[in-house]
Structure formats: C-alpha cells, structure tokens
N, C-alpha and C positions, 0 to 999 in steps of 0.2 A: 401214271407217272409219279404223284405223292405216293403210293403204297412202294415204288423200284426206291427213291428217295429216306421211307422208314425203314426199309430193309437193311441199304449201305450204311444210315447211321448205326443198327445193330449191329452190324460187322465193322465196323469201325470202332465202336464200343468193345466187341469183343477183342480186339485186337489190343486196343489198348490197354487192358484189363489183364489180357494174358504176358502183353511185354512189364506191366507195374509188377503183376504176380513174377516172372521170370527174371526180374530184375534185385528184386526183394529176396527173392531164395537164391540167388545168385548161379540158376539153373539155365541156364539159355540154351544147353543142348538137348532138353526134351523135345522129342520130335512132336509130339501131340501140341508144341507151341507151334512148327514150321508148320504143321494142318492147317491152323488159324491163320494165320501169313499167308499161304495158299489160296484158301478159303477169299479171305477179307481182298486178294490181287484177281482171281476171277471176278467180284464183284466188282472190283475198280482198280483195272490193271495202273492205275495212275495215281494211286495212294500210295506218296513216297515214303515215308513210313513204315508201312507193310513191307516194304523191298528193303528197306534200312533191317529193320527188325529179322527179316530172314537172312538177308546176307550174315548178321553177326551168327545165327544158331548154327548155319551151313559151315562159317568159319571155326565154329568150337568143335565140330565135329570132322572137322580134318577137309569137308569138302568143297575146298577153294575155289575150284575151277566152276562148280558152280555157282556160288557165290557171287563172283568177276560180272556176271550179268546180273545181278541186284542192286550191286555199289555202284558199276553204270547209272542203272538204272533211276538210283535217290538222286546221283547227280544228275543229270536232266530234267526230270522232275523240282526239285530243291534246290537246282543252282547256289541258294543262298542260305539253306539248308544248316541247321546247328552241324550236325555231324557230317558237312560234305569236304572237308579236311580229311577226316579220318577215311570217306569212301574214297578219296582218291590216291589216299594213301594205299589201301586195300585191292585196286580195282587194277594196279599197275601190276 
C-alpha cells in the first residue's frame, strides 16, 4: 500500500512538472503532455487536476467533444476548484 502511495505521488509530480513546463512554453497542445494526463488519471482517476490539465490540451487541439468529459469531470471532483468557472464555462 505505501509503495501504490510513492508511486501516485511520482505521477503526480510528473504531472505537475509537465503542466509548469507546458505552461512556461506556452505549449499545451503537445500531446506527449496529454500522455502524462492519461498516465497520472489511470493512476487516480480522481486527481482533478489531471482532468483540468487535459481538458485544456484536448481544447487547444480542436478536440472539444472530448474534452466536455474532463471539465465535468474537475468539476465534481474540485467543486471549489480555482479554475471551476472556467470548466464550466467549457463543459456547456
């Protein structure tokens, strides 16, 4: 159970690491960041977060429709969420 535990914090790390990086280069439609997103939500479909951070790259890249189930997704998660204005602006 602590080694499932060290694991999620590394993905979580990485996750956060590639949104600082993606945010700084002002690149958010690398897909090699949506891997990470991926990645970091099989290990915890419940890291709102990861679903924020993929909804916007899936939005830069034209594909809304999937997206609509990430921005859901932070809101429920994040009801109270910094950016759960902007997912529910999105998510309509």
């Amino acid at each position: 159970m602590q080694r499932t535990f060290r694991w999620l914090n590394v993905a979580v790390a990485v996750v956060t690491l590639a949104s600082a990086l993606a945010v700084l280069w002002n690149d958010l439609s690398v897909v090699g960041y949506q891997a990470c997103y991926r990645d970091a939500l099989r290990l915890n479909p419940a890291y709102a977060d990861a679903h924020f951070y993929l909804a916007v790259t899936l939005e830069k890249n034209g594909q809304s429709q999937e997206a609509r189930a990430h921005w859901r997704a932070y809101q429920r998660l994040a009801p109270n969420g910094e950016w759960v204005a902007l997912a529910r602006e999105f998510s309509e």
